[in-house]
C-alpha positions in Angstrom: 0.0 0.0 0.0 1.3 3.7 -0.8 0.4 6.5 2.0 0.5 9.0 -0.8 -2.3 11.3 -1.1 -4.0 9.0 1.5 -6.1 9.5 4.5 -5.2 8.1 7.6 -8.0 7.6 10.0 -7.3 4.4 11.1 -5.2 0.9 10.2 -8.0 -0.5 8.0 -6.4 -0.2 5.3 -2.7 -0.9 6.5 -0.8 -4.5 6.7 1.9 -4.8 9.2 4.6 -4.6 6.4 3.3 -1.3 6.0 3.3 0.0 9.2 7.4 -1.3 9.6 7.6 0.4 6.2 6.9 3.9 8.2 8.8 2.8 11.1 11.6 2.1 9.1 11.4 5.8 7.6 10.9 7.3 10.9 13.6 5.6 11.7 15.5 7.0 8.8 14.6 10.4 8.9 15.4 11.2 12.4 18.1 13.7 11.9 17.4 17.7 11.6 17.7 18.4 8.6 14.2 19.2 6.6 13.8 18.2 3.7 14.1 20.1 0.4 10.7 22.6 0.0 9.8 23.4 -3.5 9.3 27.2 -4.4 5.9 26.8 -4.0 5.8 25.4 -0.5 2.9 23.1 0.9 0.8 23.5 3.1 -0.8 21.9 6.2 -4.2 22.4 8.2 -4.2 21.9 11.7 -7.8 21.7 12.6 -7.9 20.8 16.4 -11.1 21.1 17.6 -10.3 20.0 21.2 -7.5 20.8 23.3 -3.7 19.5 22.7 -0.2 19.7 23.9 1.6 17.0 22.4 -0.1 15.8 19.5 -0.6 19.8 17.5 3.1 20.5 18.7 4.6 17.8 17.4 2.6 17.9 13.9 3.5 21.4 13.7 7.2 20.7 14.1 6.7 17.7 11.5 5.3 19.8 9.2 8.5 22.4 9.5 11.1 19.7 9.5 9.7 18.5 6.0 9.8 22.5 4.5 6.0 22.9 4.8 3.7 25.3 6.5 1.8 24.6 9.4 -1.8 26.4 9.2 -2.9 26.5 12.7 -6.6 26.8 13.1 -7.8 29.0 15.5 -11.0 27.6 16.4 -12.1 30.7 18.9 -12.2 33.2 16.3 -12.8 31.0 13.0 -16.3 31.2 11.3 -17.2 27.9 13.2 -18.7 30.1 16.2 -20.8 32.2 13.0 -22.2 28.4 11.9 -20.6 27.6 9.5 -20.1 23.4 9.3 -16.9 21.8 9.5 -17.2 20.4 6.1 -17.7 23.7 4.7 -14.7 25.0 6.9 -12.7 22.5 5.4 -13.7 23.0 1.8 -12.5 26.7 2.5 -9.2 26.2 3.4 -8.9 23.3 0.5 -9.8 26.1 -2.0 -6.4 27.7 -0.8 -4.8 24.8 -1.4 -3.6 23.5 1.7 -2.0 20.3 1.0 -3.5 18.1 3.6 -5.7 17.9 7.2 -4.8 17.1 10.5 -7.8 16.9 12.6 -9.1 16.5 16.2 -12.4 16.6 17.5 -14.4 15.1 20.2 -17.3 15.6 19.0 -19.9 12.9 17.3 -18.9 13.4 14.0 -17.2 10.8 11.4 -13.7 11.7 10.0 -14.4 9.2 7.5 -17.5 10.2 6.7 -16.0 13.9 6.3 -13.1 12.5 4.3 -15.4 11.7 1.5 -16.3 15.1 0.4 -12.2 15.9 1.4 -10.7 15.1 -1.8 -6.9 16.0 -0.1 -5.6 13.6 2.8 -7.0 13.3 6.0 -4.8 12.8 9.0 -6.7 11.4 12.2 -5.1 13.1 15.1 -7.6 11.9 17.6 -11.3 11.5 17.1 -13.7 11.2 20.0 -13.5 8.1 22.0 -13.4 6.1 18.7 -9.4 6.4 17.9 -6.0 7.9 18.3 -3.6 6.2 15.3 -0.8 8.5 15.4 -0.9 7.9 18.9 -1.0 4.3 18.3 2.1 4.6 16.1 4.2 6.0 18.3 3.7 4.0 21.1 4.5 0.4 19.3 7.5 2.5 17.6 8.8 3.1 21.3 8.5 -0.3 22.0 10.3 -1.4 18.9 13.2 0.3 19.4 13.3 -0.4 23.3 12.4 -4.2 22.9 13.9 -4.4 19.7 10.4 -6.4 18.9 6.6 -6.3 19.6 5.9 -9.5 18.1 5.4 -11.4 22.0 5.2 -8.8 24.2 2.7 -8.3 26.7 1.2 -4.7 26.9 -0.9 -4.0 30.1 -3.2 -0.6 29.9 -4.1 0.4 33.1 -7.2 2.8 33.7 -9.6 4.4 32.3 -9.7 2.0 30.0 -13.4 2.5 28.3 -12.6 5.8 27.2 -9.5 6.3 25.9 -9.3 6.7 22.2 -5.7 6.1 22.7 -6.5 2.3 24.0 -8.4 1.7 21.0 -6.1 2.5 18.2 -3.2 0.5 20.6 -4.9 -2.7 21.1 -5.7 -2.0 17.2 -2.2 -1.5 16.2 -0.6 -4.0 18.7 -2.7 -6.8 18.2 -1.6 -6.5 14.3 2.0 -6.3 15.2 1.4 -9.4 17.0 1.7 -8.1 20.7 -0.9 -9.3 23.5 -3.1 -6.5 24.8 -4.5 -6.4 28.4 -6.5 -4.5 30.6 -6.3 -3.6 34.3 -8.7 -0.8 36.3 -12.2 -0.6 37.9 -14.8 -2.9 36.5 -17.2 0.8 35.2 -13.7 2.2 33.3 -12.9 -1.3 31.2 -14.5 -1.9 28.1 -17.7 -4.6 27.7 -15.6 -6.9 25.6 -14.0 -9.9 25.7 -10.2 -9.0 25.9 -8.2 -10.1 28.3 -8.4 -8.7 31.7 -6.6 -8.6 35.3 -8.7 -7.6 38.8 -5.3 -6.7 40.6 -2.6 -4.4 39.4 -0.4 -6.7 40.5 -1.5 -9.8 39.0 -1.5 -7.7 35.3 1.6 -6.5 35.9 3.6 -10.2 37.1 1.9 -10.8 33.5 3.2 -7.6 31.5 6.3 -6.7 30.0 4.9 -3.5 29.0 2.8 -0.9 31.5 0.6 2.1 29.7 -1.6 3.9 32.3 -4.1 6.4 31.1 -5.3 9.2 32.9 -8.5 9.2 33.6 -10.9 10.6 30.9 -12.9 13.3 32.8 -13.9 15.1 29.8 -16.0 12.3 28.3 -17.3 10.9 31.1 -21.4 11.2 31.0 -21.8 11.0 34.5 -19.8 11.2 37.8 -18.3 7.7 37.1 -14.9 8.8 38.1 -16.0 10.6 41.6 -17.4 7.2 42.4 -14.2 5.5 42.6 -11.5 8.0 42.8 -10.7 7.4 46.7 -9.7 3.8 45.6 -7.9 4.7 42.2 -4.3 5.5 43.3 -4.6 2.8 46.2 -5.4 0.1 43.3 -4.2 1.4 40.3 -1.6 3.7 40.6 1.9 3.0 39.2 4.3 4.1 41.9 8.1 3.4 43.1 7.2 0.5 45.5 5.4 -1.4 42.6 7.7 -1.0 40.5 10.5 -1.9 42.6 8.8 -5.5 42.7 8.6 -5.7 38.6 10.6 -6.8 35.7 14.2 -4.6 35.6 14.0 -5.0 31.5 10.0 -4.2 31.7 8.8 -1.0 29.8 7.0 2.0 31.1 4.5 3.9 28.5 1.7 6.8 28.8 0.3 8.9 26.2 -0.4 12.0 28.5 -1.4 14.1 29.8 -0.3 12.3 33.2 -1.7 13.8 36.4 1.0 12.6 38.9 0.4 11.4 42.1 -2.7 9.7 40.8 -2.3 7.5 37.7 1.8 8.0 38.0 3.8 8.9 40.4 6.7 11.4 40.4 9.3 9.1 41.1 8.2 7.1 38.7 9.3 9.3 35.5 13.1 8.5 37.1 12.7 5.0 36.7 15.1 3.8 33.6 12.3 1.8 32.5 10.0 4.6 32.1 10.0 6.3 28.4 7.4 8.7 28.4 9.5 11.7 27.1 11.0 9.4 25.3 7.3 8.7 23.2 6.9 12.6 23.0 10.3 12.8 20.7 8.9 9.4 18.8 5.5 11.5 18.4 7.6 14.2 16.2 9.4 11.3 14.2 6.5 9.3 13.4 4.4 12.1 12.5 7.1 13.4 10.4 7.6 10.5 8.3 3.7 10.3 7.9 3.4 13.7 6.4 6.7 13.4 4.0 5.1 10.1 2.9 1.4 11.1 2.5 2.5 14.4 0.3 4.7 12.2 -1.6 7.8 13.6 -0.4 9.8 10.5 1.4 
């Protein structure tokens, strides 16, 4: 499969070959250096709809190491508070040819279905609780070159399981790559389906040779869900020093972030050597990177 002038919502479409294919030029295009901008530089749309640290940043620094221009969207003053749909916002900036879309919303509307009327490619950069892929990419890419492998390994999420976007797209992508996927974290935050599950943190985690807690997802919770169990969570479900100073020395430490330590990690925990969460961060720019050169045709 070629990522050119492709939308990337999801791994539907991918085979694992193609996703080591991206690794590979992530990989390969780690370095500085940008790469060479015709005089008629491209551009790219960065549409988030909800808020971001990591994921916008580190698009918008992908898009300037490959020579093009990020077009930050500033949805507080844009005609979406006049009305005016996001399909029809996005047909505006197409018709100043920006090159391609990278999107976030959390709001209950279809990427795919907007990427039929998008006739440029559609990047996914998180879409309500359904999927995070970029996300998803980095995370087995950190693993990769940590592990040297994900074929075998054993990835624990731990939380708020149900609705994290960012659990979907991993169990997604690691399950393809050939990894196991397991969940750990009150019964009301774990998803009603059949995957493999652990009651006690400690029982997942004698099982795991990868750890990825989640914060907890206050902003999509319907109801007071978290409230109800909160004065349990960090007592059950917290990753802290003395747990890990019981686990596997060559074991692997993930999260997506935002982290809020002291509940789903602690601090002490980011000083543990197995821990690679800033690490993920600088894969997030690499990955995404490589997506954008190879989408636009220029990797």
């Amino acid at each position: 499969m070629s990522f050119f002038n492709r939308h990337f919502l999801d791994f539907s479409h991918l085979t694992k070959d193609d996703i080591y294919f991206l690794f590979n030029k992530a990989e390969n295009f780690a370095g500085p250096k940008a790469l060479e901008a015709g005089s008629l530089k491209k551009s790219v749309g960065l549409l988030f709809l909800e808020a971001s640290t990591r994921t916008i940043c580190s698009f918008e620094l992908a898009a300037q190491d490959c020579g093009y221009i990020p077009l930050k969207f500033d949805v507080e003053s844009s005609s979406l508070k006049k009305g005016e749909s996001i399909l029809d916002t996005l047909l505006t900036l197409k018709a100043m040819d920006v090159s391609a879309f990278v999107v976030r919303h959390g709001l209950n509307i279809s990427l795919r279905e907007l990427s039929k009327s998008i006739s440029i490619p559609m990047i996914n950069a998180g879409e309500g609780v359904s999927g995070h892929p970029t996300q998803a990419l980095l995370d087995s890419f950190t693993i990769l070159k940590n592990k040297k492998q994900i074929q075998g390994e054993k990835v624990l999420i731990i939380g708020d399981v149900k609705y994290s976007r960012v659990a979907q797209s991993n169990l997604d992508l690691l399950t393809m790559l050939g990894a196991e996927v397991a969940y750990c974290g009150p019964e009301a935050l774990l998803p009603n389906n059949s995957q493999k599950r652990f009651k006690t943190l400690e029982e997942g985690m004698a099982w795991a040779s990868v750890l990825m807690a989640l914060r907890p997802q206050l902003e999509r919770h319907t109801g007071p869900i978290f409230e109800e169990i909160k004065k349990d969570f960090v007592k059950k479900y917290s990753l802290n020093k003395d747990r890990l100073s019981r686990w596997k020395p060559d074991g692997l430490i993930l999260h997506p972030g935002p982290f809020i330590r002291e509940q789903e990690i602690t601090s002490d925990v980011l000083q543990d050597s197995r821990c690679k969460i800033w690490e993920q961060v600088n894969n997030g720019r690499l990955i995404r990177r490589a997506l954008l050169a190879l989408i636009l045709g220029d990797l």
